[in-house]
C-alpha positions as CSV (number, residue, x, y, z in Angstrom):
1,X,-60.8,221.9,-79.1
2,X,-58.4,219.6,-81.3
3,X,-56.9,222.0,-82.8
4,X,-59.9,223.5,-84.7
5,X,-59.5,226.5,-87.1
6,X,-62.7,227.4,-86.7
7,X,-62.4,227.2,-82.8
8,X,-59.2,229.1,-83.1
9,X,-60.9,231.8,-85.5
10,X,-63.4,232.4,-82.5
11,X,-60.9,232.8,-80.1
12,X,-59.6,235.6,-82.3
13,X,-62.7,236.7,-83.3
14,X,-64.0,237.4,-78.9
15,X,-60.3,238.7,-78.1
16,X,-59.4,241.0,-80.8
17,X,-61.5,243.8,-79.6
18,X,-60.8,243.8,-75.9
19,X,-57.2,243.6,-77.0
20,X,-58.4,247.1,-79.5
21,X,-60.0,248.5,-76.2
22,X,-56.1,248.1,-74.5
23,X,-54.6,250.2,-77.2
24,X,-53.3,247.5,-79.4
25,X,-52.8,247.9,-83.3
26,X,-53.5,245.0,-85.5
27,X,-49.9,244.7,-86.5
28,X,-49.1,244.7,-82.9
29,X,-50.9,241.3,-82.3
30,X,-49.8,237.5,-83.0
31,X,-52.1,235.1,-82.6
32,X,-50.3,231.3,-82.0
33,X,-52.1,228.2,-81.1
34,X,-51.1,226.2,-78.1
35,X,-51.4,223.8,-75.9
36,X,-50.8,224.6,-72.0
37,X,-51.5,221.3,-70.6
38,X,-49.7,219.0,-73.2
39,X,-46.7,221.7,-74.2
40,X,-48.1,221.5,-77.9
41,X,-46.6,224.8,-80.1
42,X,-44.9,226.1,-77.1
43,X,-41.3,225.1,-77.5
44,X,-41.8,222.5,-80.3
45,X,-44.4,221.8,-83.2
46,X,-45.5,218.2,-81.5
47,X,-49.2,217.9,-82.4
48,X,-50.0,221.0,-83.9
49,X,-52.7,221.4,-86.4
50,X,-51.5,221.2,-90.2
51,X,-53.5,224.7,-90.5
52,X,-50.9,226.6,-88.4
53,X,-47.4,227.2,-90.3
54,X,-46.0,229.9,-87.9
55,X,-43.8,229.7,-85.5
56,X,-43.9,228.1,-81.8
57,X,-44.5,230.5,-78.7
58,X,-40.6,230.4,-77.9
59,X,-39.7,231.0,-81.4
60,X,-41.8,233.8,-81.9
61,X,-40.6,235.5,-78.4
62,X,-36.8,234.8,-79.8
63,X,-37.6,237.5,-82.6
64,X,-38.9,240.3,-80.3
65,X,-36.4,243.5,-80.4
66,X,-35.9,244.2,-76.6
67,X,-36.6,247.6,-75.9
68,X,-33.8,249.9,-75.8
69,X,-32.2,251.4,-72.6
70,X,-30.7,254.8,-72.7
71,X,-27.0,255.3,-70.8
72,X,-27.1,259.1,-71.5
73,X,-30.9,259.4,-69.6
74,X,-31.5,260.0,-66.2
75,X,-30.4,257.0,-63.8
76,X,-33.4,254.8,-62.8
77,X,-33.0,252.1,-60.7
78,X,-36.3,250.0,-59.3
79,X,-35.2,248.9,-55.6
80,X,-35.7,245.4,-55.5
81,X,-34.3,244.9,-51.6
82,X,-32.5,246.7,-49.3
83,X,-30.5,245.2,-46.2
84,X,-27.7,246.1,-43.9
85,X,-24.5,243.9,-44.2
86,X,-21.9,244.3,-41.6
87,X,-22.7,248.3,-41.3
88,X,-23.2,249.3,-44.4
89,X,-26.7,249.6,-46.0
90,X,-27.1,247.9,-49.4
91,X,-30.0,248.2,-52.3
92,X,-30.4,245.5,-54.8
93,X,-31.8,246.7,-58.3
94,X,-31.9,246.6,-62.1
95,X,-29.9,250.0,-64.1
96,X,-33.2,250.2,-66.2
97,X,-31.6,253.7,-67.6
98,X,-28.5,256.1,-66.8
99,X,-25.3,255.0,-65.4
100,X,-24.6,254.2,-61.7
101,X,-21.2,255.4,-60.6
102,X,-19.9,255.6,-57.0
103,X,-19.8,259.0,-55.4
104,X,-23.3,260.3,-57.0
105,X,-25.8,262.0,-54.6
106,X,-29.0,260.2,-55.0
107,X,-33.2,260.1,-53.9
108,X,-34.5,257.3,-53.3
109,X,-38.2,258.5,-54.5
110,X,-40.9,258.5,-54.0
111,X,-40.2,259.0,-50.6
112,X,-37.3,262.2,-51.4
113,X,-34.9,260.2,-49.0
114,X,-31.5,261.7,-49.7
115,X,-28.3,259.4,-50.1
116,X,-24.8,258.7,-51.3
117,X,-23.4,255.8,-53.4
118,X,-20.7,254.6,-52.2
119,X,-20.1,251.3,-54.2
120,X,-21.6,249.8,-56.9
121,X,-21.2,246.1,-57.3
122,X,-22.2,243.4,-60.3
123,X,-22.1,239.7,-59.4
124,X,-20.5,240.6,-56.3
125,X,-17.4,242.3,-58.0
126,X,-17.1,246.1,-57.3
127,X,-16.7,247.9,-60.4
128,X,-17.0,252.1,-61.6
129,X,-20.0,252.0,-62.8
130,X,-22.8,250.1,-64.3
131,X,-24.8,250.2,-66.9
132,X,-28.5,249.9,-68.2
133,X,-29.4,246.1,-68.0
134,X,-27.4,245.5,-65.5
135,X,-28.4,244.2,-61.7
136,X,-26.3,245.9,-59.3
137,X,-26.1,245.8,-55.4
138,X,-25.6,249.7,-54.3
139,X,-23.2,250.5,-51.3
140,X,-25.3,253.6,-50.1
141,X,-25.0,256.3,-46.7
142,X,-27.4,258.7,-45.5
143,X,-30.3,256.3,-45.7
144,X,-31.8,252.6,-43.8
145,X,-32.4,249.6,-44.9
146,X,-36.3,250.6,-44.5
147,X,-35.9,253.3,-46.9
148,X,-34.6,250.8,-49.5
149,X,-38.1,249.4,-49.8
150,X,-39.9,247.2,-52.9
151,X,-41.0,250.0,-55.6
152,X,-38.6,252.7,-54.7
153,X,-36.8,253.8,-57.3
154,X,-32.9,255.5,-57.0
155,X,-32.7,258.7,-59.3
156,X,-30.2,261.4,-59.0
157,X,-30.5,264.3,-57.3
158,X,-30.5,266.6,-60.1
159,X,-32.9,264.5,-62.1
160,X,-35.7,263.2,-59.4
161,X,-38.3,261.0,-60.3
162,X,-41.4,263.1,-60.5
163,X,-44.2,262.3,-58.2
164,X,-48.0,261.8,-59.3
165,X,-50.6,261.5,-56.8
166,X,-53.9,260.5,-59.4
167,X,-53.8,258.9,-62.2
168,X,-56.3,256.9,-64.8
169,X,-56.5,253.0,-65.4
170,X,-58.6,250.7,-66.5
171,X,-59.0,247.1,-65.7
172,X,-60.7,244.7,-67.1
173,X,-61.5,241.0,-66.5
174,X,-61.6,238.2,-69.3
């Protein structure tokens, strides 16, 4: 396109609604011209038109506020793995919320599969707990490796994940 405007504006013009039909706000949208094959506005401004002044695509994801995680809410983690090591059964996951201490009674849902943590380790290095943000393997009884499957998620006993069977989506193809 050579870095058109007007080819640009009708970009914008086709993708602005079906990104309204997804729920987004105007306010909520940046529109940055790029260049995939040739790496043009994506890290640095080589080649860009003289029509664009904002910033590149790596700039503008630098300024993005990350969302914030919540210590005090119920623990969450998303099993990433599970194995067995030597006897003992180990999950590998992400704190997405809550804190993960040793000693808590756990369900790995959405399965209900009762369990214990007995360890929690970051890079390796047992610690007391961990926090939201952090990747931790858990040291775990009263459940296999099997249980520890993609998509489960950890949650306390006394806060389970709640179970949906139906729910409403909608795709759409560009």
């Amino acid at each position: 396109a050579e870095w058109k405007k007007e080819r640009f504006n009708e970009i914008q013009k086709k993708l602005a609604p079906f990104m309204k039909k997804l729920g987004f706000k105007d306010d909520q949208i940046s529109w940055i011209p790029m260049c995939g094959l040739t790496g043009d506005n994506i890290k640095e401004r080589k080649n860009t038109a003289d029509w664009y002044s904002g910033p590149t695509l790596l700039d503008f994801l630098n300024t993005i506020a990350l969302v914030e995680r919540n210590n005090n809410a119920a623990l969450r983690i998303p099993i990433f793995d599970g194995y067995r090591d030597m006897g003992t059964i180990i999950g590998i996951g992400k704190v997405e919320q809550g804190v993960l201490r040793p000693g808590m009674k756990c369900i790995i849902a959405p399965a209900g599969h009762k369990c214990t943590v007995t360890g929690v380790l970051v890079n390796d290095e047992e610690v007391r707990y961990a926090n939201c943000g952090e990747s931790v393997s858990i040291k775990l009884t009263g459940c296999t490796e099997d249980q520890l499957s993609k998509g489960a998620v950890l949650c306390p006993v006394s806060q389970p994940l709640r179970a949906i069977t139906q729910f409403t989506a909608q795709a759409q193809i560009v």
